[in-house]
VEXMAR-449881 format. One line per field, with one value per residue: residue number from 1; x, z, y of N, C-alpha, C in turn. Coordinates in nm, 2 decimals, always signed. Each point is the difference from the previous one (the first is absolute). Last residue first. Layout:
seq (NUM | ...)
n.xx (X | ...)
n.zz (Z | ...)
n.yy (Y | ...)
ca.xx (X | ...)
ca.zz (Z | ...)
ca.yy (Y | ...)
c.xx (X | ...)
c.zz (Z | ...)
c.yy (Y | ...)
***
This chain:
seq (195 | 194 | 193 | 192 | 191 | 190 | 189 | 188 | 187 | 186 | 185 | 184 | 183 | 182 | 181 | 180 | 179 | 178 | 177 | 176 | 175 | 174 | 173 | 172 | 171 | 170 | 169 | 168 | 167 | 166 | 165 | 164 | 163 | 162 | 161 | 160 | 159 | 158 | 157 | 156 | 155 | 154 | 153 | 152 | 151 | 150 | 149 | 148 | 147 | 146 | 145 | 144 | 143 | 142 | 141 | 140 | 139 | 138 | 137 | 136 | 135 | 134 | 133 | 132 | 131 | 130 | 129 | 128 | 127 | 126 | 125 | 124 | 123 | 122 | 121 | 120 | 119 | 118 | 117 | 116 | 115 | 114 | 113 | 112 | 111 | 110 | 109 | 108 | 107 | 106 | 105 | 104 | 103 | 102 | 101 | 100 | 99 | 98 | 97 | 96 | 95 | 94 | 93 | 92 | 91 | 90 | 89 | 88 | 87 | 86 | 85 | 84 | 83 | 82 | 81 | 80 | 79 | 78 | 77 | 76 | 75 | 74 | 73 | 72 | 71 | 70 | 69 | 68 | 67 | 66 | 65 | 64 | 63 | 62 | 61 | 60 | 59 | 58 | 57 | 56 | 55 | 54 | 53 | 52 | 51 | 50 | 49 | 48 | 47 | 46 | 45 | 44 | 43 | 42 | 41 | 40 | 39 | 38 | 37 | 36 | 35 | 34 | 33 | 32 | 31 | 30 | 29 | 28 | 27 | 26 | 25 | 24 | 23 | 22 | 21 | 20 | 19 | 18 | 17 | 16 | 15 | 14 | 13 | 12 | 11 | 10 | 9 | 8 | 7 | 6 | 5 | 4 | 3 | 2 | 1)
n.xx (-3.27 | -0.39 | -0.09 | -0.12 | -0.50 | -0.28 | +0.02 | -0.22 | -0.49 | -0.07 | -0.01 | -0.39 | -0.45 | -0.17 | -0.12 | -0.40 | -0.38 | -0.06 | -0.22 | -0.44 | -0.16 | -0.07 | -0.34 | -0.39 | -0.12 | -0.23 | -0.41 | -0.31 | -0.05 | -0.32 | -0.47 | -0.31 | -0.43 | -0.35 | -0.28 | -0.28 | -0.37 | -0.36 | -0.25 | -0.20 | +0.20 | +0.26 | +0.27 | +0.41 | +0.31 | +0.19 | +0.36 | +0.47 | +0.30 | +0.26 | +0.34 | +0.37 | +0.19 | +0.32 | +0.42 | +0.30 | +0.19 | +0.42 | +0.39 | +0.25 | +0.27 | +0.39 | +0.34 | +0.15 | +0.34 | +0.42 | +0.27 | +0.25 | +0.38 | +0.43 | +0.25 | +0.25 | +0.38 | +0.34 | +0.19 | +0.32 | +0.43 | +0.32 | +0.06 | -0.15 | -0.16 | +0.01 | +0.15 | -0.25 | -0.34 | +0.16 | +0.05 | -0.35 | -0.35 | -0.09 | -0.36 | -0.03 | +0.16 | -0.33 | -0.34 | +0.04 | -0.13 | -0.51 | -0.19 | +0.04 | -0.29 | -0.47 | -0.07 | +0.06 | -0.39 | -0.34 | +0.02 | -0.12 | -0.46 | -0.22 | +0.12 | -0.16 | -0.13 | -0.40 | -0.41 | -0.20 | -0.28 | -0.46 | -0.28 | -0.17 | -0.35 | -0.44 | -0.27 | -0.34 | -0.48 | -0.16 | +0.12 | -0.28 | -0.42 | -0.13 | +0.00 | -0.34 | -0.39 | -0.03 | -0.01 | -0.35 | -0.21 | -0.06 | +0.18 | +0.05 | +0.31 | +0.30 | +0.34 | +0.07 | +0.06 | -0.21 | -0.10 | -0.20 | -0.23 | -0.16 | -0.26 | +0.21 | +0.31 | +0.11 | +0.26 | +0.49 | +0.29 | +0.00 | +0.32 | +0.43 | +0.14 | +0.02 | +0.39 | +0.43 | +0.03 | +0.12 | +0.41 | +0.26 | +0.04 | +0.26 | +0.45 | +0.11 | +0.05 | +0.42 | +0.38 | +0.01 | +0.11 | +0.46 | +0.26 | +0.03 | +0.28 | +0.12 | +0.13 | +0.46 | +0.30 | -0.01 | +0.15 | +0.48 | +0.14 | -0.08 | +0.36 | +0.41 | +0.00 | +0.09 | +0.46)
n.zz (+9.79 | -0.16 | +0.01 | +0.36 | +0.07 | -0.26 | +0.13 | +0.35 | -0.08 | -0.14 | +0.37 | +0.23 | -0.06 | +0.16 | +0.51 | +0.07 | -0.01 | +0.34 | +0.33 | -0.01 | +0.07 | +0.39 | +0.21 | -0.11 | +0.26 | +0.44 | -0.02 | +0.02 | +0.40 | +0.22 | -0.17 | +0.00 | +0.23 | -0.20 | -0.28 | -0.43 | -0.49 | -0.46 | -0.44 | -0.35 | -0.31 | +0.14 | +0.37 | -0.11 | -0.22 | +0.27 | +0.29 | -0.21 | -0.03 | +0.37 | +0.12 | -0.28 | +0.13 | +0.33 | -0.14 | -0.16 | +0.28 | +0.23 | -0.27 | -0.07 | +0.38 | +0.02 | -0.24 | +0.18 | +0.30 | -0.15 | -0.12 | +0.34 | +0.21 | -0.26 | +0.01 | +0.37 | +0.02 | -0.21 | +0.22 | +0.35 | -0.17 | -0.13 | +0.35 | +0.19 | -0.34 | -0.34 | -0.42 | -0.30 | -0.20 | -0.34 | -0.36 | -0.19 | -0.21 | -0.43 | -0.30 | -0.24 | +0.29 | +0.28 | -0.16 | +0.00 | +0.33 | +0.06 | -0.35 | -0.08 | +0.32 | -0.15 | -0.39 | +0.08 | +0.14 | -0.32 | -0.24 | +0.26 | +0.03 | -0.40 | -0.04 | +0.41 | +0.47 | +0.10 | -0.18 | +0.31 | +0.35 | -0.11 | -0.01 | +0.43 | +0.23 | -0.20 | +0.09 | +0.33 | -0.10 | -0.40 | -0.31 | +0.08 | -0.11 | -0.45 | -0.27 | +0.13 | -0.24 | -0.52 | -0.15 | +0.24 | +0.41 | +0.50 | +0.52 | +0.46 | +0.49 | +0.34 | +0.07 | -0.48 | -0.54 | -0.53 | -0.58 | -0.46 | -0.53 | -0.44 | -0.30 | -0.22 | -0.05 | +0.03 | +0.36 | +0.13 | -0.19 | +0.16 | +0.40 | -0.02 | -0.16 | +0.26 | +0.28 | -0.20 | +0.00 | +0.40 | +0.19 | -0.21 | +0.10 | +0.37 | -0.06 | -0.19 | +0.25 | +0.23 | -0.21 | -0.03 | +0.36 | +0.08 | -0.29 | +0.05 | +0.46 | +0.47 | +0.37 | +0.01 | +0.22 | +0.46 | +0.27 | +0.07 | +0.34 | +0.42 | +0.09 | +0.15 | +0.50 | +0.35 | +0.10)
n.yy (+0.06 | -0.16 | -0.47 | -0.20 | -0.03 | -0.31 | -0.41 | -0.04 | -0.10 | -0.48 | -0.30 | +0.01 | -0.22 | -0.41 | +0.01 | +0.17 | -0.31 | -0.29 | +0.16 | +0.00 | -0.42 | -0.10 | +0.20 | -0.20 | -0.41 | +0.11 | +0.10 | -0.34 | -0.22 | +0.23 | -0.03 | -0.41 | -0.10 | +0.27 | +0.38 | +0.11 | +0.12 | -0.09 | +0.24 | +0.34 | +0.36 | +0.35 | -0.13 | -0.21 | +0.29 | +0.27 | -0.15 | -0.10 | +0.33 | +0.09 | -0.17 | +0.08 | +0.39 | +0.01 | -0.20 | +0.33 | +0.28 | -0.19 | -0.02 | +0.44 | +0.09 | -0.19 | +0.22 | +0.38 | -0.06 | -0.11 | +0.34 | +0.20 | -0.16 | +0.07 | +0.38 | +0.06 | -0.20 | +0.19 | +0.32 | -0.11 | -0.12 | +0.28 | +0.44 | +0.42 | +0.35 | +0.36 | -0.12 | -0.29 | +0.28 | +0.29 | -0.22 | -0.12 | +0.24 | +0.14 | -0.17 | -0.43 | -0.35 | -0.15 | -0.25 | -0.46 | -0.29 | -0.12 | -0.23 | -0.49 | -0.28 | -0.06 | -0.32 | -0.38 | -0.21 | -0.12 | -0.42 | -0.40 | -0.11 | -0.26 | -0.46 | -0.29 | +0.01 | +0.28 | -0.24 | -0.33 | +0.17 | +0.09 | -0.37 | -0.18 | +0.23 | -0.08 | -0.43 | -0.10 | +0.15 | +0.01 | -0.35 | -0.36 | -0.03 | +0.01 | -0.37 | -0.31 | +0.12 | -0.10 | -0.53 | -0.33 | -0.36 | -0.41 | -0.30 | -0.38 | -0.15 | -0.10 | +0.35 | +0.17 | -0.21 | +0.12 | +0.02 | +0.31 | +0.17 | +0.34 | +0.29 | +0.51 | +0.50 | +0.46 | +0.24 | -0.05 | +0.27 | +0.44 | +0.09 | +0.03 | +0.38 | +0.35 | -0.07 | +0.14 | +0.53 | +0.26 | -0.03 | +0.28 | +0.49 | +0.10 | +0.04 | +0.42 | +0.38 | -0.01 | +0.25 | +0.44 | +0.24 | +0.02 | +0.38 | +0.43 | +0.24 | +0.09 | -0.38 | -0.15 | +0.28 | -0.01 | -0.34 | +0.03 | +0.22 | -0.17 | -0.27 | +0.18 | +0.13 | -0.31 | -0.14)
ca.xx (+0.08 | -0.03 | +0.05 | +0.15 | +0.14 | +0.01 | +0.07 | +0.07 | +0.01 | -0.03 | +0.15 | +0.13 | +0.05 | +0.01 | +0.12 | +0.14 | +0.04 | +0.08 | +0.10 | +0.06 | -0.03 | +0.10 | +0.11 | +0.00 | +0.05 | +0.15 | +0.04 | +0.05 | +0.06 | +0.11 | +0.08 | +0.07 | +0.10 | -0.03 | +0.08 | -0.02 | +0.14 | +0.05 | +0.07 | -0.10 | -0.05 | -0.09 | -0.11 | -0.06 | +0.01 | -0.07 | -0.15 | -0.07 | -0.04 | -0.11 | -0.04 | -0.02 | -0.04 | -0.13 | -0.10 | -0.02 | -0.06 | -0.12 | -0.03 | -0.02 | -0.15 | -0.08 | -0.04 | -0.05 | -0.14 | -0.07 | -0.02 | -0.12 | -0.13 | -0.07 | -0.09 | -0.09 | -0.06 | -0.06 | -0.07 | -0.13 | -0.09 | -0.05 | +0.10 | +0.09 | -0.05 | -0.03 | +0.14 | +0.12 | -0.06 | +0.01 | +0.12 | +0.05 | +0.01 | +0.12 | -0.03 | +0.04 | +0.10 | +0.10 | -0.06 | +0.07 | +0.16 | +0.04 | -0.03 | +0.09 | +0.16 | +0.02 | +0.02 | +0.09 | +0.10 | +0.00 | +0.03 | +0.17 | +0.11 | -0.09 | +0.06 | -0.03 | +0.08 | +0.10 | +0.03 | +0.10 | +0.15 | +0.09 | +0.03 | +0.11 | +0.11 | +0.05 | +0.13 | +0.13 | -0.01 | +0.00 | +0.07 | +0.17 | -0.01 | -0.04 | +0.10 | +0.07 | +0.01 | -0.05 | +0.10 | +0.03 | +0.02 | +0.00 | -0.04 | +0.02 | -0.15 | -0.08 | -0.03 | +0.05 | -0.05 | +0.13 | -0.06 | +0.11 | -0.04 | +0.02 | -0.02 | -0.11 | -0.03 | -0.04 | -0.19 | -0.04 | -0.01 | -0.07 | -0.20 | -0.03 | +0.06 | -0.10 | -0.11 | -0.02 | +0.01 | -0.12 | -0.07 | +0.02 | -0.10 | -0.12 | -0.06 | -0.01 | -0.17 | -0.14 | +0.01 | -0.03 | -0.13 | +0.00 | +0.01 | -0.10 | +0.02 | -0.05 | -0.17 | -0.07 | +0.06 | -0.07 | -0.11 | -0.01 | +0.05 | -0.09 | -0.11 | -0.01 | -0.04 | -0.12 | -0.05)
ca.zz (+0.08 | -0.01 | -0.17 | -0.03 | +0.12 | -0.03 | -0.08 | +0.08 | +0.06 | -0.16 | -0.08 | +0.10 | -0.05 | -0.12 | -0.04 | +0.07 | -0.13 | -0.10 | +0.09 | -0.02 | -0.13 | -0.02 | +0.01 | -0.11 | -0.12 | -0.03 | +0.01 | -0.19 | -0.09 | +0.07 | +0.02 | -0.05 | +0.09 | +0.04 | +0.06 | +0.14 | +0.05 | +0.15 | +0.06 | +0.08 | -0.10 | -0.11 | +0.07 | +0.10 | -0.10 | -0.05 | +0.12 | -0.01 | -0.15 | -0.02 | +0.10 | -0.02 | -0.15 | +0.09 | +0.07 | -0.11 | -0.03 | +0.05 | +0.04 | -0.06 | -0.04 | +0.11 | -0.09 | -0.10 | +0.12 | +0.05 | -0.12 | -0.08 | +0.11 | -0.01 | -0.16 | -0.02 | +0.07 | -0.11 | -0.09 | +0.04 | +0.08 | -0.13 | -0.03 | +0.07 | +0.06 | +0.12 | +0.06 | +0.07 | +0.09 | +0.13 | +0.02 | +0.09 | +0.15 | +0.05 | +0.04 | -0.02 | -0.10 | +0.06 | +0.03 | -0.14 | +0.04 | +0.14 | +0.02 | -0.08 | +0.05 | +0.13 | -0.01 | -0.06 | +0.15 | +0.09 | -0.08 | -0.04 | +0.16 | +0.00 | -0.08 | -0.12 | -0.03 | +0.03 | -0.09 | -0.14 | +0.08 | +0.01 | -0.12 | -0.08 | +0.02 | -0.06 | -0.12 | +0.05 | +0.15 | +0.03 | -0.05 | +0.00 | +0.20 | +0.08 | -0.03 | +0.03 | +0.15 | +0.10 | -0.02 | -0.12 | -0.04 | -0.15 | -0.09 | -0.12 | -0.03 | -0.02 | +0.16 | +0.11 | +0.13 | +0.11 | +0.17 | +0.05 | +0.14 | +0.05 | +0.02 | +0.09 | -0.01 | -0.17 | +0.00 | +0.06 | -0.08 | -0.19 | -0.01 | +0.06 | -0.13 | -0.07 | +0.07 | -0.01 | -0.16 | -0.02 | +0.04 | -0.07 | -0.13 | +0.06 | +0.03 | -0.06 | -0.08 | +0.09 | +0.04 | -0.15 | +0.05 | +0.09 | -0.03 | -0.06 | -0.18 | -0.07 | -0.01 | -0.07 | -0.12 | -0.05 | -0.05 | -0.07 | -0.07 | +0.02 | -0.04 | -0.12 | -0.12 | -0.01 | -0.10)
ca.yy (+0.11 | +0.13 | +0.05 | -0.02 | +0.12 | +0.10 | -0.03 | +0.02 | +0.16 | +0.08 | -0.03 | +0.00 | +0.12 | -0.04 | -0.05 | +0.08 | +0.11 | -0.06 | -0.02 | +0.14 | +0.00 | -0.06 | +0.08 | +0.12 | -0.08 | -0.07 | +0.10 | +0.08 | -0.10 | +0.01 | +0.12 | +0.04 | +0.00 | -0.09 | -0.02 | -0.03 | -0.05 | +0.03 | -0.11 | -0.08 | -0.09 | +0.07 | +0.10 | -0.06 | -0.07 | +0.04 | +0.05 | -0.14 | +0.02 | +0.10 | -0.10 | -0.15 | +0.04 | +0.05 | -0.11 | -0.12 | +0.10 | +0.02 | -0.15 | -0.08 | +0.12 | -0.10 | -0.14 | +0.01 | +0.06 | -0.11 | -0.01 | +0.16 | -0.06 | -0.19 | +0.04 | +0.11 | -0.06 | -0.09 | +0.06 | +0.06 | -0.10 | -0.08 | -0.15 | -0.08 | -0.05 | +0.03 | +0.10 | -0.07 | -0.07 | +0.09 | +0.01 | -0.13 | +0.05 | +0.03 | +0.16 | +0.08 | +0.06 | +0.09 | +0.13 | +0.04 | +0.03 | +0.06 | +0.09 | +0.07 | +0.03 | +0.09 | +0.14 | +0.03 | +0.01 | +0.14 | +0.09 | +0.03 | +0.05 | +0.14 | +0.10 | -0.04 | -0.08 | +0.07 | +0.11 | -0.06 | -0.03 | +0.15 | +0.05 | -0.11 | +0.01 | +0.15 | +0.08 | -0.06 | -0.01 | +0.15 | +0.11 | -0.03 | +0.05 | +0.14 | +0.05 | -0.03 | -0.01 | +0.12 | +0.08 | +0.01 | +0.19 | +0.02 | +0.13 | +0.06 | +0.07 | -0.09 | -0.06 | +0.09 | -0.01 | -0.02 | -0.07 | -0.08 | -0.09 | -0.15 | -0.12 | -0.06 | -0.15 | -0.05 | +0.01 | -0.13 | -0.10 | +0.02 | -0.06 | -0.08 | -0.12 | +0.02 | -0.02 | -0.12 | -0.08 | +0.01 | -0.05 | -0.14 | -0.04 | -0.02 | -0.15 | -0.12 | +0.01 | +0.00 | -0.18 | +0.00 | -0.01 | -0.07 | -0.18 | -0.05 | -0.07 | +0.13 | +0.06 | -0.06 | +0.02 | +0.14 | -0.04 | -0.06 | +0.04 | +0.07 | -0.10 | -0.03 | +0.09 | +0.05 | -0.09)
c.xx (+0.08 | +0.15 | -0.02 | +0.02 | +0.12 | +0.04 | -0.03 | +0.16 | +0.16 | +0.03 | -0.06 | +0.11 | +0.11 | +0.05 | +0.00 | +0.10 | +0.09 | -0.03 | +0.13 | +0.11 | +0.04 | -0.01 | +0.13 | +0.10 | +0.06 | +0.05 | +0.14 | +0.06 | +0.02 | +0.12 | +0.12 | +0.11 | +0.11 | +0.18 | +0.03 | +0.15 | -0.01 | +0.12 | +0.08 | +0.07 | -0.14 | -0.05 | -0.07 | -0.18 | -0.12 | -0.05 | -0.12 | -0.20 | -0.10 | -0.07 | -0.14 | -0.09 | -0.12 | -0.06 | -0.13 | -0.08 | -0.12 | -0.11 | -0.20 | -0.04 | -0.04 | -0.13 | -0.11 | -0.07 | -0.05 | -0.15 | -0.11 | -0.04 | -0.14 | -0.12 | -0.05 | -0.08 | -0.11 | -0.11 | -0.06 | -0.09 | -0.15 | -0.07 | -0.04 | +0.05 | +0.15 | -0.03 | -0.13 | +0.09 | +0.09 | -0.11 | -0.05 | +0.17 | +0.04 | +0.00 | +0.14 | -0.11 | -0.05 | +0.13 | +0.11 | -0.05 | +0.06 | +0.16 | +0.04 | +0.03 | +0.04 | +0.16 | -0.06 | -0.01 | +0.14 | +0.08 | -0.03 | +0.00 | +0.16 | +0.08 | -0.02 | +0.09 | +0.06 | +0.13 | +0.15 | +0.02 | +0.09 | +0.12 | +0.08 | +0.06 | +0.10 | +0.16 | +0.03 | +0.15 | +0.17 | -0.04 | -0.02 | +0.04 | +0.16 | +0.05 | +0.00 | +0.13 | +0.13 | +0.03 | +0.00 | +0.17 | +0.03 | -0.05 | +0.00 | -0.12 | +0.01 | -0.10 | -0.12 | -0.05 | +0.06 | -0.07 | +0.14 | -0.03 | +0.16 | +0.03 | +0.05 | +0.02 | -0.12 | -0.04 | -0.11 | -0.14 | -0.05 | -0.02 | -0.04 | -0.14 | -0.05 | -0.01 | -0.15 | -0.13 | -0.04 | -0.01 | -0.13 | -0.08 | +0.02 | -0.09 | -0.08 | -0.02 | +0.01 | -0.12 | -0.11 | +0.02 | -0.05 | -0.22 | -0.04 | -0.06 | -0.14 | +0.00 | -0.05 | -0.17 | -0.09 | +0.01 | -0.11 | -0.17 | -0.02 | +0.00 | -0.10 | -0.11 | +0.01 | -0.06 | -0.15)
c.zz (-0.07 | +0.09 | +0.02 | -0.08 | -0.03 | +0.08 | -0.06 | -0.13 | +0.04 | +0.07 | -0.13 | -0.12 | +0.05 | -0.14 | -0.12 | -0.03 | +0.03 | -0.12 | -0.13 | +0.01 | +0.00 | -0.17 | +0.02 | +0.07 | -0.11 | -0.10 | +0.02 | +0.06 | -0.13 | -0.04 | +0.05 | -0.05 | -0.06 | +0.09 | +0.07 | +0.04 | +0.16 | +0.02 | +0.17 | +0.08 | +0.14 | -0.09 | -0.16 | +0.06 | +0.06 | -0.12 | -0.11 | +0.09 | +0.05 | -0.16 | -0.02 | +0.06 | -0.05 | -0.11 | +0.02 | +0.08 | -0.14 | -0.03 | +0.07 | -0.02 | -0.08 | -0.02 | +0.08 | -0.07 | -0.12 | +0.05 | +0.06 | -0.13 | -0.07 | +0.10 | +0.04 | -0.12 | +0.04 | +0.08 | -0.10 | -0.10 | +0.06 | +0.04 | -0.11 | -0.01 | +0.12 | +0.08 | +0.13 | +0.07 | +0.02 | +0.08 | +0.12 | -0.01 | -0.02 | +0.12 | +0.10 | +0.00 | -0.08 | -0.08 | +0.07 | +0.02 | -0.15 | -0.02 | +0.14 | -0.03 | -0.09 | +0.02 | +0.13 | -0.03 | -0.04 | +0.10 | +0.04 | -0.07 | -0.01 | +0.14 | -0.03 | -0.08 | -0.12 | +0.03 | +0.06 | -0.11 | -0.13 | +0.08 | -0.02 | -0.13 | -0.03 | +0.11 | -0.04 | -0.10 | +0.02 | +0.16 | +0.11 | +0.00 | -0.01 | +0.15 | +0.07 | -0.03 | +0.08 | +0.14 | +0.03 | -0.02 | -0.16 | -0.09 | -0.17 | -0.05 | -0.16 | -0.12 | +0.01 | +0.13 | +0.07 | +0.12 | +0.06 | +0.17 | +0.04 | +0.15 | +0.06 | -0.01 | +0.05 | +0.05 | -0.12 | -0.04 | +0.09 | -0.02 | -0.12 | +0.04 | +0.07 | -0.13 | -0.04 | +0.09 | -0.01 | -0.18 | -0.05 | +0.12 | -0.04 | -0.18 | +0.09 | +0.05 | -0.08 | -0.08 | +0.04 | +0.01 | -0.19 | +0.02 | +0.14 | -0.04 | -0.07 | -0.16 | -0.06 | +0.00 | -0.06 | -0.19 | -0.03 | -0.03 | -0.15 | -0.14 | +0.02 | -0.09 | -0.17 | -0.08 | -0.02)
c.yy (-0.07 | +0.06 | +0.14 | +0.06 | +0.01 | +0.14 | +0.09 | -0.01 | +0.04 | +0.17 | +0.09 | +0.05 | +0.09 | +0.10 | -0.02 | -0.03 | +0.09 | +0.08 | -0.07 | +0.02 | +0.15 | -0.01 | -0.11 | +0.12 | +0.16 | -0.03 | -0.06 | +0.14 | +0.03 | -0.07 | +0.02 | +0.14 | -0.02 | -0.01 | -0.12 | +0.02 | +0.02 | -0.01 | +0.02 | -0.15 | -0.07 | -0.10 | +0.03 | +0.05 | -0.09 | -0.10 | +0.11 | +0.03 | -0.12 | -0.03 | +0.12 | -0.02 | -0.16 | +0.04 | +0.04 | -0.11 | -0.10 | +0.11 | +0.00 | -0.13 | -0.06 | +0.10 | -0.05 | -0.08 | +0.00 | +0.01 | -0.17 | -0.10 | +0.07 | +0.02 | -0.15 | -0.05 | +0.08 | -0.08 | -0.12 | +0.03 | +0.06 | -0.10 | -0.05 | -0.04 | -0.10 | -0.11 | +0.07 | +0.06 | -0.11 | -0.09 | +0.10 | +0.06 | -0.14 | +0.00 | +0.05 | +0.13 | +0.08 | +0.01 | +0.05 | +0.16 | +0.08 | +0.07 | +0.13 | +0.14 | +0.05 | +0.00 | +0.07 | +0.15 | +0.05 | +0.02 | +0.15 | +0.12 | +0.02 | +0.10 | +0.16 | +0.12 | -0.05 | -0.04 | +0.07 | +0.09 | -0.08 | -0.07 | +0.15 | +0.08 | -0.09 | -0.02 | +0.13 | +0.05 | -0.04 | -0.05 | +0.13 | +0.11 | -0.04 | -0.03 | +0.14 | +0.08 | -0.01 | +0.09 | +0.16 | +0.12 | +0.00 | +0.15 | +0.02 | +0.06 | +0.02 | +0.00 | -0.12 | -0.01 | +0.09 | -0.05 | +0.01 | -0.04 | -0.09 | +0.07 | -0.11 | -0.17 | -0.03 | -0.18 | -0.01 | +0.07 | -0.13 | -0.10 | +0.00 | -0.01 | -0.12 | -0.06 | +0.03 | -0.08 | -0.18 | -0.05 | +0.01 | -0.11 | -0.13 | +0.02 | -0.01 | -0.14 | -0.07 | -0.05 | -0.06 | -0.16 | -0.02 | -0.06 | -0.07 | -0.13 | -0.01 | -0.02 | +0.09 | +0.00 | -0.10 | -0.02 | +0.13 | -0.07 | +0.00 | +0.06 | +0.12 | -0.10 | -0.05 | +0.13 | +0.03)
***
């Protein structure tokens, strides 16, 4: 079984399509996130008061929208990009791609007649096709966590690691955790349709 998954993520790593998915929705992160400062750093003047551990803080929109967006929300936000129709819709065409390229360059009839079992193989292409999607995914985040740490750094604004961390990191790999699922059944309905 191990071969055949070695296998299979040879075939999808040598694809094009595969690194033409990629650079799209790492251009549409950096896109919407450079859409997002544009537009907390046009606004001016009003004045939003948060309490935080007793303590109130008053920040103008600007500000406040900057240390959001690109400290905490950039990964919120790439994780809902990659949940979001926008993730469906690559995740479809990668399995479509993945299982329709082999009809027709004609190797899935002599790759069913060598291989073990239909099962294996099909279970091969879903774990190969899965490692891709969860890549991807993560790849879109570290894309997210680096854009926001520049964005952040080059406007001048503080950001902190505080004791919170731990709690939002949980919180954001259960949020990955459900964009996944959410692109599941659509990945796993364009597997069907393709055999």
């Amino acid at each position: 079984m191990a071969r055949l998954i070695r296998a299979e993520i040879y075939k999808l790593r040598k694809r094009s399509m595969t690194y033409i998915l990629l650079a799209i929705m790492i251009g549409f992160i950096v896109l919407a996130l450079s859409i997002m400062q544009t537009t907390a750093l046009t606004s001016n003047g009003t004045t939003i008061t948060t309490v935080t551990n007793g303590k109130t803080i008053m920040t103008t929109i600007p500000e406040a929208a900057t240390n959001v967006h690109f400290l905490q929300d950039a990964i919120t936000t790439a994780i809902s990009f990659a949940g979001s129709i926008f993730g469906l819709a690559l995740a479809v065409v990668l399995m479509a791609n993945a299982t329709g390229s082999e009809y027709s360059w004609n190797t899935m009839r002599p790759y069913l007649l060598c291989c073990e079992s239909r099962l294996r193989m099909f279970t091969a292409k879903l774990i190969a096709a899965a490692f891709f999607i969860i890549s991807g995914m993560i790849i879109g985040v570290l894309v997210a966590i680096l854009l926001g740490a520049l964005f952040t750094a080059i406007r001048g604004f503080s950001w902190s690691l505080d004791s919170g961390l731990m709690s939002f990191t949980g919180h954001q790999l259960l949020n990955f955790v459900r964009a996944f699922y959410v692109i599941l059944p659509y990945a796993l309905l364009a597997f069907l349709l393709q055999y």
